[in-house]
MIPA-716024 format. One record per residue (C-alpha): residue number from 1; residue in one letter; x, y, z. Coordinates in pm, 1 decimal, decimal comma. Layout:
N
   num   residu          x          y          z
   NUM        A          X          Y          Z
...
% end
This chain:
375
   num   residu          x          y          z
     1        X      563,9      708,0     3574,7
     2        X      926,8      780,8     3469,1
     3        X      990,5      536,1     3208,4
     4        X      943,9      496,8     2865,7
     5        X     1153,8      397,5     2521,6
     6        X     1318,2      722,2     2409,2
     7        X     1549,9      824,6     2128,7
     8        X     1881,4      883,5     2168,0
     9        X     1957,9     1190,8     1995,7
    10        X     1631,8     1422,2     1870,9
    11        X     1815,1     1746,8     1822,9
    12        X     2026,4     1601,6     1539,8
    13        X     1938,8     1731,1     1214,7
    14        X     2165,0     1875,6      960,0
    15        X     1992,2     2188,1      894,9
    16        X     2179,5     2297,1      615,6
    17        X     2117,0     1961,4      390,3
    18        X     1722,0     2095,4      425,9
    19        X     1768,7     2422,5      341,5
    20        X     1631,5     2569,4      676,1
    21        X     1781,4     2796,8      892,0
    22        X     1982,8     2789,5     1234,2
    23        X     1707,1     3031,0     1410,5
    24        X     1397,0     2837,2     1197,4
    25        X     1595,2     2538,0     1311,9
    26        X     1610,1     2585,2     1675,1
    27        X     1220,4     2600,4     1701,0
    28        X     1163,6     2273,4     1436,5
    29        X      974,2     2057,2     1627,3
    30        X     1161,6     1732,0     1605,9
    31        X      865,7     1541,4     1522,5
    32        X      896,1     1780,0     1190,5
    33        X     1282,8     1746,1     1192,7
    34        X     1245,3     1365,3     1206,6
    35        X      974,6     1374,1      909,1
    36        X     1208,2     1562,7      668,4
    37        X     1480,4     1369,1      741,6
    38        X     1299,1      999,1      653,2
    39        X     1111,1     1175,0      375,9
    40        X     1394,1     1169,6      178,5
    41        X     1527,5      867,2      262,2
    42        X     1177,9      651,1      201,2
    43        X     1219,6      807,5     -128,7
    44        X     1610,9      707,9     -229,5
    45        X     1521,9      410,5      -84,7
    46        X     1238,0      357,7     -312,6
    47        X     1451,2      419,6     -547,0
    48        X     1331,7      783,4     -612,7
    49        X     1555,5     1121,7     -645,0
    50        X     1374,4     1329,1     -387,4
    51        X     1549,5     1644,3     -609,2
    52        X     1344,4     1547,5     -935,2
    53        X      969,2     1556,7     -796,3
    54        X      901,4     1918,7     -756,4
    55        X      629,8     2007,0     -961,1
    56        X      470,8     1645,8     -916,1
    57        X       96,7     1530,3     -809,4
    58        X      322,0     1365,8     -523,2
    59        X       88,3     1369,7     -166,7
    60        X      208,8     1374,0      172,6
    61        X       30,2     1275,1      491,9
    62        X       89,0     1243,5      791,5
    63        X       32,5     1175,4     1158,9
    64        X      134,3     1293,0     1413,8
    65        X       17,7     1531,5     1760,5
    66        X      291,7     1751,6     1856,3
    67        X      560,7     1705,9     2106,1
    68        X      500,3     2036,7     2306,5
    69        X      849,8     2131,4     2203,5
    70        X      771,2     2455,2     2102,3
    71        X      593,7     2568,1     2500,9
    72        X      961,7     2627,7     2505,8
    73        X      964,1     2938,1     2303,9
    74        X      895,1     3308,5     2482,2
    75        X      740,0     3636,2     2250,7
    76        X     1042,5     3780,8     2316,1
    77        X     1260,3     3505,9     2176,8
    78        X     1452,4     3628,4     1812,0
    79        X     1296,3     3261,2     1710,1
    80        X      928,1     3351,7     1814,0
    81        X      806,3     3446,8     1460,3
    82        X      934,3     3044,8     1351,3
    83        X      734,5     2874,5     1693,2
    84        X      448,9     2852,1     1478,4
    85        X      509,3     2670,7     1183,0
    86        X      828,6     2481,9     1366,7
    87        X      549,8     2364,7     1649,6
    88        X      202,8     2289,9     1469,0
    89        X      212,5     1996,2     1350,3
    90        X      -56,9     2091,7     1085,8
    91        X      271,0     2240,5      920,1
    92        X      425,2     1912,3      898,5
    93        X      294,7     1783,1      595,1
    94        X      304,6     2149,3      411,5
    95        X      729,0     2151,8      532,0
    96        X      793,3     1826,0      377,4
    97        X      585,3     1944,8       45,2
    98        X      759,7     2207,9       13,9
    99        X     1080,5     2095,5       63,0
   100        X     1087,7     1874,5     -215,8
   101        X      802,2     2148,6     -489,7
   102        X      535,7     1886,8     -478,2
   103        X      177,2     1954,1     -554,6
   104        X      -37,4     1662,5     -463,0
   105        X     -280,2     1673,9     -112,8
   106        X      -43,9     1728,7      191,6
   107        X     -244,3     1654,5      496,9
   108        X     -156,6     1618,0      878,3
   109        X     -374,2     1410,0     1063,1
   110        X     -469,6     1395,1     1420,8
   111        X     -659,5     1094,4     1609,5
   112        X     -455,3     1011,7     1857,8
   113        X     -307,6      644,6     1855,2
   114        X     -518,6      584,8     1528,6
   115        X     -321,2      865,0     1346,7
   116        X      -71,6      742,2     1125,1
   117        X     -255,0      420,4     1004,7
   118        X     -543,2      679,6      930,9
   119        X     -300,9      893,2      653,8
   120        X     -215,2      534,2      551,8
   121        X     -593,0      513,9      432,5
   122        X     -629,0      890,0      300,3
   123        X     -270,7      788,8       92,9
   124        X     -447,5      520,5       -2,8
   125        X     -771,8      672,7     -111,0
   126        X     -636,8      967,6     -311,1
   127        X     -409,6      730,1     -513,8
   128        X     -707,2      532,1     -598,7
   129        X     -900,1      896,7     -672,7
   130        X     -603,5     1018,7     -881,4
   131        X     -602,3     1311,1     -693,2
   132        X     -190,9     1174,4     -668,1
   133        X       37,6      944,3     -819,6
   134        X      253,7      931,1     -545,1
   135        X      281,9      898,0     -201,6
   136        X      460,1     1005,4      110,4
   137        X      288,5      857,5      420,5
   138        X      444,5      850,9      801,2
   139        X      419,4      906,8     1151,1
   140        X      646,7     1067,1     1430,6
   141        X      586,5     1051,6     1832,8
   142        X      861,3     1257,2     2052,9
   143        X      798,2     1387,0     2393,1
   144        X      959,0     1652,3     2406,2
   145        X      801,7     1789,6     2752,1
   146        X      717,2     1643,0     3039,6
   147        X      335,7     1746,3     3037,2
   148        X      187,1     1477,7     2838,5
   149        X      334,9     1212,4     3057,2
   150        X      229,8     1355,5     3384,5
   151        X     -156,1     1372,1     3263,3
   152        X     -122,4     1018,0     3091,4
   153        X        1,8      936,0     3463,7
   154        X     -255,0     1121,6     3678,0
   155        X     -484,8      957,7     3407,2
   156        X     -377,7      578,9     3586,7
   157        X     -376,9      514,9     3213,5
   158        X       23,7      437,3     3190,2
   159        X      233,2      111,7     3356,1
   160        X      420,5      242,3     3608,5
   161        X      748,2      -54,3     3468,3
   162        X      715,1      165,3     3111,4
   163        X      630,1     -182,1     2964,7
   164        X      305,7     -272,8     2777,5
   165        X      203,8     -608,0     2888,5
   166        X      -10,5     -671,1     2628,0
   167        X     -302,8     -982,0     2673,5
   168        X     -105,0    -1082,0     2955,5
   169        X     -263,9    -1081,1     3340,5
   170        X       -9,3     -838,3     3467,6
   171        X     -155,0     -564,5     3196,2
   172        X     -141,8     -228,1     3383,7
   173        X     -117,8       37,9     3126,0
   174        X       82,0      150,3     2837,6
   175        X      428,5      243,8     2821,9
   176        X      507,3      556,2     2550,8
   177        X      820,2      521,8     2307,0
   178        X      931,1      747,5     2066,7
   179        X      975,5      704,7     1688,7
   180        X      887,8      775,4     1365,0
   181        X      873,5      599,6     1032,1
   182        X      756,4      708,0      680,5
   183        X      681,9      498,2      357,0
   184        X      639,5      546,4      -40,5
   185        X      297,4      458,3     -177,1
   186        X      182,2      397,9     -518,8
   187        X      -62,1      216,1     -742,3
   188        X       28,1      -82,8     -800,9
   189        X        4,0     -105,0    -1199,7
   190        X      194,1      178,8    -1192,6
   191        X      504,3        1,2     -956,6
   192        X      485,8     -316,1    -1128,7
   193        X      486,3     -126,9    -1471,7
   194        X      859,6       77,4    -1358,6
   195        X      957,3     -201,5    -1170,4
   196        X      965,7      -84,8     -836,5
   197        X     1080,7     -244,1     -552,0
   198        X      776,4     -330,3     -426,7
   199        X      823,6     -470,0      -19,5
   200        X      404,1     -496,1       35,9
   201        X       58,5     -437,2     -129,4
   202        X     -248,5     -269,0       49,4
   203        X     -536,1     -466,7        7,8
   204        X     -760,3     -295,9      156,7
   205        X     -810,0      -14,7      443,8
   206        X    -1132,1      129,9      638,9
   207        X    -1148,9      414,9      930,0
   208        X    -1453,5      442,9     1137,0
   209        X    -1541,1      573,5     1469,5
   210        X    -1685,9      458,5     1799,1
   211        X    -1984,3      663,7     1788,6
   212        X    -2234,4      650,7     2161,5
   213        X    -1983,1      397,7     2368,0
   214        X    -1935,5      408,8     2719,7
   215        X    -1687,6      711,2     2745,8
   216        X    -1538,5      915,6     2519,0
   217        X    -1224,6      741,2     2545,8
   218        X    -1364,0      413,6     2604,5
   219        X    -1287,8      160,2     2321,4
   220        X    -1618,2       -2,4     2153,3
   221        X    -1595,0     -349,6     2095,1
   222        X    -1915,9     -320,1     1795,9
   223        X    -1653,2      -38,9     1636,6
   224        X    -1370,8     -230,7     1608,3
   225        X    -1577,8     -573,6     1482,6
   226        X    -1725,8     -289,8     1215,4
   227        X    -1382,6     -131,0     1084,6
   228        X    -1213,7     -502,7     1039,5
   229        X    -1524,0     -637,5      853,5
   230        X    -1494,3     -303,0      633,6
   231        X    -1106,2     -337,2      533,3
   232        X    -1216,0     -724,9      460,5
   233        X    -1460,6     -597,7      194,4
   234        X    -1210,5     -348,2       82,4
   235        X     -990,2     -641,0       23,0
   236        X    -1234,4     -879,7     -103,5
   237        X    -1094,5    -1145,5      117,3
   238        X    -1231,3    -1340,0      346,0
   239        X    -1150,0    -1401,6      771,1
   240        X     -993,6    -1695,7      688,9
   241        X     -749,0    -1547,0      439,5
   242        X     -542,4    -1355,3      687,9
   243        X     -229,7    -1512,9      889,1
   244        X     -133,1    -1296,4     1145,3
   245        X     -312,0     -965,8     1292,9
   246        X      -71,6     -723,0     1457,8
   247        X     -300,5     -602,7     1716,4
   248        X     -374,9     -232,1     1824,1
   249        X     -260,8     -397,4     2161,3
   250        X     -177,0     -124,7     2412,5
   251        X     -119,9     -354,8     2752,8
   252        X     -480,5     -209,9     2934,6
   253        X     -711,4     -334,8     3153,0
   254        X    -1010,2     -268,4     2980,5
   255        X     -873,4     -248,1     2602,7
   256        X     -721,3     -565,1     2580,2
   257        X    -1011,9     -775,9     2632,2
   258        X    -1229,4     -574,5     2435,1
   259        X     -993,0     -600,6     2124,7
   260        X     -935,8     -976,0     2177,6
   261        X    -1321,4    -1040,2     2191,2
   262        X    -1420,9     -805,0     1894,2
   263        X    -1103,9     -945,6     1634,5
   264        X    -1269,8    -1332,8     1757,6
   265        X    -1584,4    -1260,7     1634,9
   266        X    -1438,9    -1136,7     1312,5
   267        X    -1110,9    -1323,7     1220,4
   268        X    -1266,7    -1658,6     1429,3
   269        X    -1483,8    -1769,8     1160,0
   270        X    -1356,4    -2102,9     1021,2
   271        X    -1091,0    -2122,6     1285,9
   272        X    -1107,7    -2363,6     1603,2
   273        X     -874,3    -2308,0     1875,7
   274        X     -676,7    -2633,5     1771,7
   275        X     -608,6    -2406,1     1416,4
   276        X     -580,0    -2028,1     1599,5
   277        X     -529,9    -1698,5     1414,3
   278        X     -180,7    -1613,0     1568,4
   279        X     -136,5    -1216,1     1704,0
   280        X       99,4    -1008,7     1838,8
   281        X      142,0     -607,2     1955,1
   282        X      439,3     -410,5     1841,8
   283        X      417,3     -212,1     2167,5
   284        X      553,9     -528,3     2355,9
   285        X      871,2     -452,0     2215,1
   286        X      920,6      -78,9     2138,3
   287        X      654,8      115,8     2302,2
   288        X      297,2      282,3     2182,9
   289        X      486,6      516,0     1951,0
   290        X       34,9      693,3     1964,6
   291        X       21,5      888,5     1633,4
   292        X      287,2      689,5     1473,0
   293        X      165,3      299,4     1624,7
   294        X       34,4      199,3     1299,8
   295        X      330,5      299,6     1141,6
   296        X      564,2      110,7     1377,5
   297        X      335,1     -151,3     1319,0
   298        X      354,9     -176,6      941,5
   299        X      690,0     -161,3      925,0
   300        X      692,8     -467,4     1158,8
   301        X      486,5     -639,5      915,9
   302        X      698,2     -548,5      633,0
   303        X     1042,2     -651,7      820,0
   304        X      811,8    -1026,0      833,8
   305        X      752,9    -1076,8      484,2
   306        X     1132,3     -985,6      471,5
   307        X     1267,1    -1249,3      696,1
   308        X      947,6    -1444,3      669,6
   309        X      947,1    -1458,7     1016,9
   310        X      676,7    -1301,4     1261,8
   311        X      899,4    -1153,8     1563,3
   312        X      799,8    -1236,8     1936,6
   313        X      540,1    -1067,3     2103,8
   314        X      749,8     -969,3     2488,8
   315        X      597,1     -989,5     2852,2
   316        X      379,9    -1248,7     2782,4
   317        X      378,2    -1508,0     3055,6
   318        X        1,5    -1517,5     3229,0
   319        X     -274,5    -1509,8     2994,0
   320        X     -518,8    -1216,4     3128,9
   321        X     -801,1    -1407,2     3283,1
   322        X    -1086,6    -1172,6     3146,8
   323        X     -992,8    -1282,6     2797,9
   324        X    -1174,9    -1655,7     2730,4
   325        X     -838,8    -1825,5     2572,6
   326        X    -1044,5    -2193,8     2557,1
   327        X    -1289,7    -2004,0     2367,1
   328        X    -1145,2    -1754,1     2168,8
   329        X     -932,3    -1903,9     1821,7
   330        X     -643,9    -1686,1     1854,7
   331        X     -302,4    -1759,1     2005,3
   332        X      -55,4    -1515,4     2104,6
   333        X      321,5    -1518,9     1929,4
   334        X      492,4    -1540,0     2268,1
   335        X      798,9    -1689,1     2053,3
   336        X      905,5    -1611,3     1737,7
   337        X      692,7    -1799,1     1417,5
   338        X      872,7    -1908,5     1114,1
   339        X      647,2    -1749,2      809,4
   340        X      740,6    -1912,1      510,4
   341        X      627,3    -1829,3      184,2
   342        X      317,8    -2067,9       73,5
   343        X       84,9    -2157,7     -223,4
   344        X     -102,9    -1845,2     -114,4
   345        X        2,4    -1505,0      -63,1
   346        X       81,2    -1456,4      290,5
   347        X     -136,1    -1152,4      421,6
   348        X     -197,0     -953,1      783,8
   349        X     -430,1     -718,3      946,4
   350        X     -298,9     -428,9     1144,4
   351        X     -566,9     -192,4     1341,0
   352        X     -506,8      117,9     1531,4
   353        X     -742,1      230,4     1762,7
   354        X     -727,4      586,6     1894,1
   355        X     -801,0      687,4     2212,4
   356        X    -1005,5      991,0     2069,6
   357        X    -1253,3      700,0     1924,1
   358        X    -1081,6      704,4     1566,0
   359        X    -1023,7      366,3     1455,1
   360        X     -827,1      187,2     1143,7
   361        X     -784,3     -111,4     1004,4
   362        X     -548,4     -193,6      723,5
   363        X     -495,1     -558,9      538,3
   364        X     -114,6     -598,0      429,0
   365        X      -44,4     -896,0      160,6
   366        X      326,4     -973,0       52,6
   367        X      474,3     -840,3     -237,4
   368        X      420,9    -1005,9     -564,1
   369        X      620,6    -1286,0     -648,3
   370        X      803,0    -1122,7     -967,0
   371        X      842,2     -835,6     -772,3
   372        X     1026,1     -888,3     -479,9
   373        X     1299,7    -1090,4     -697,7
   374        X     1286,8     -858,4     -968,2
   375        X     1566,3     -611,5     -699,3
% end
């Protein structure tokens, strides 16, 4: 397979503004490069000075796997002693808390496709703990060798188009994109008390695993029913409560099915097929970004409470015969929904299912009224 969605320029970074070297530089994995960079501006944007936090019970986690970009570097390269902590991405989280002096949990994490949404939960969890007051939670995907793609390939698990077909018949794989995205979290007393701009509220979140399923890698239908009944109760909402559920949603053979079948027999009850729970996959339109999906797809849910719009779900044309569409009450967002704002808070589930068996699930409501017109 030689296709996927790539970044335009991953070398870019203005060293200097970070306070990093030109020879640390040269070895900074961009993953880390591209982490720094949106660190600082999910903070201004939150309307935080990045500058005035050091010394703060601010956290940082993270997910992300490593591009491979530092196989590059030789022992007798005058960058060597840098590879390490420019190329492990369990520096990643430490860079950024450094960076800006904070002193809350900094954490990289690791699961594969389920990564990012899975620091969304530990975020969540340590606010909840106190063990922070703040926030920094991302992801970042880059391939910056060709390795990873060639055993993805040999692996049969990738389209050979680059395209993820997601739920429809032509389904043949996954096609990889690159990106990276980071957010500001914080209790929510505390935002409404300083008058943050709040853009979404976490209801609830749960992680779990797939435990004895048919492969390693094979995703468990039970699993998946288990983690989206657990962020429910985390919410204390019901099935019924939730619009939209931006699907983990790769384009596979096996996965889609499974995910369509276990997400019925949750977010089904009280629906009919005439009155369908709509969903949709990110991936259809940007790639699997893997340790940063669940970021991508946040940040698509956010960008629909925005423009109260849920945006179209791509290569959708032949419903995949293995899933039981006259069945099942779901319907697939093949065209762009208008999403209004209504008597009730408008709300979404997002999952992220890794391929390592590491699954998420995360419930997304819109911001509070007062809120999101008080900037």
């Amino acid at each position: 397979v030689r296709r996927g969605a790539f970044l335009d320029d991953v070398a870019g970074f203005d060293a200097a503004a970070f306070r990093v070297s030109a020879g640390e530089a040269r070895t900074l994995d961009p993953e880390q490069r591209l982490l720094l960079e949106l660190s600082s501006e999910a903070l201004m944007r939150a309307g935080i000075d990045p500058t005035q936090l050091a010394g703060t019970r601010t956290g940082v986690f993270l997910g992300l796997a490593g591009s491979g970009y530092g196989a590059r570097f030789t022992l007798d390269d005058d960058a060597a002693p840098f590879a390490v902590s420019g190329g492990d991405p369990a520096f990643a989280a430490g860079r950024v808390a450094h960076r800006l002096g904070l002193v809350g949990p900094a954490v990289a994490v690791n699961t594969t496709c389920s990564s990012s949404l899975v620091a969304l939960h530990l975020a969540s969890s340590s606010l909840r703990a106190g063990e922070c007051d703040l926030a920094v939670v991302g992801g970042a995907s880059i391939m910056a060798g060709p390795e990873g793609h060639v055993l993805l390939s040999q692996m049969r698990a990738l389209a050979p188009d680059g395209r993820c077909k997601t739920f429809d018949a032509a389904a043949d794989g996954y096609g990889r994109g690159e990106g990276a995205g980071v957010l500001v979290l914080r209790r929510l007393t505390d935002a409404r008390s300083d008058r943050d701009p709040i853009v979404a509220v976490i209801r609830g979140s749960a992680i779990n695993h797939d435990g004895p399923s048919g492969g390693l890698t094979v995703p468990s239908g039970p699993a998946q029913q288990a983690v989206m009944r657990q962020a429910l109760a985390a919410a204390s909402l019901q099935p019924g409560d939730v619009d939209y559920l931006e699907c983990h949603g790769t384009g596979t053979r096996l996965g889609d099915p499974i995910e369509v079948e276990a997400l019925a027999k949750v977010y089904g009850q009280g629906r009919t097929v005439e009155d369908p729970l709509l969903i949709g996959s990110v991936k259809t339109n940007i790639g699997h970004l893997e340790p940063a999906a669940g970021m991508a797809g946040l940040i698509k849910l956010l960008l629909a409470f925005e423009h109260s719009e849920i945006p179209r779900h791509l290569h959708f044309q032949t419903p995949n015969s293995h899933i039981p569409w006259d069945t099942v009450p779901v319907r697939v967002a093949a065209d762009a929904v208008a999403w209004p704002p209504a008597s009730q808070p408008r709300t979404a589930g997002l999952s992220a299912f890794g391929f390592s068996g590491t699954n998420a699930h995360v419930i997304i409501e819109e911001p509070p009224v007062a809120a999101s017109t008080e900037h």
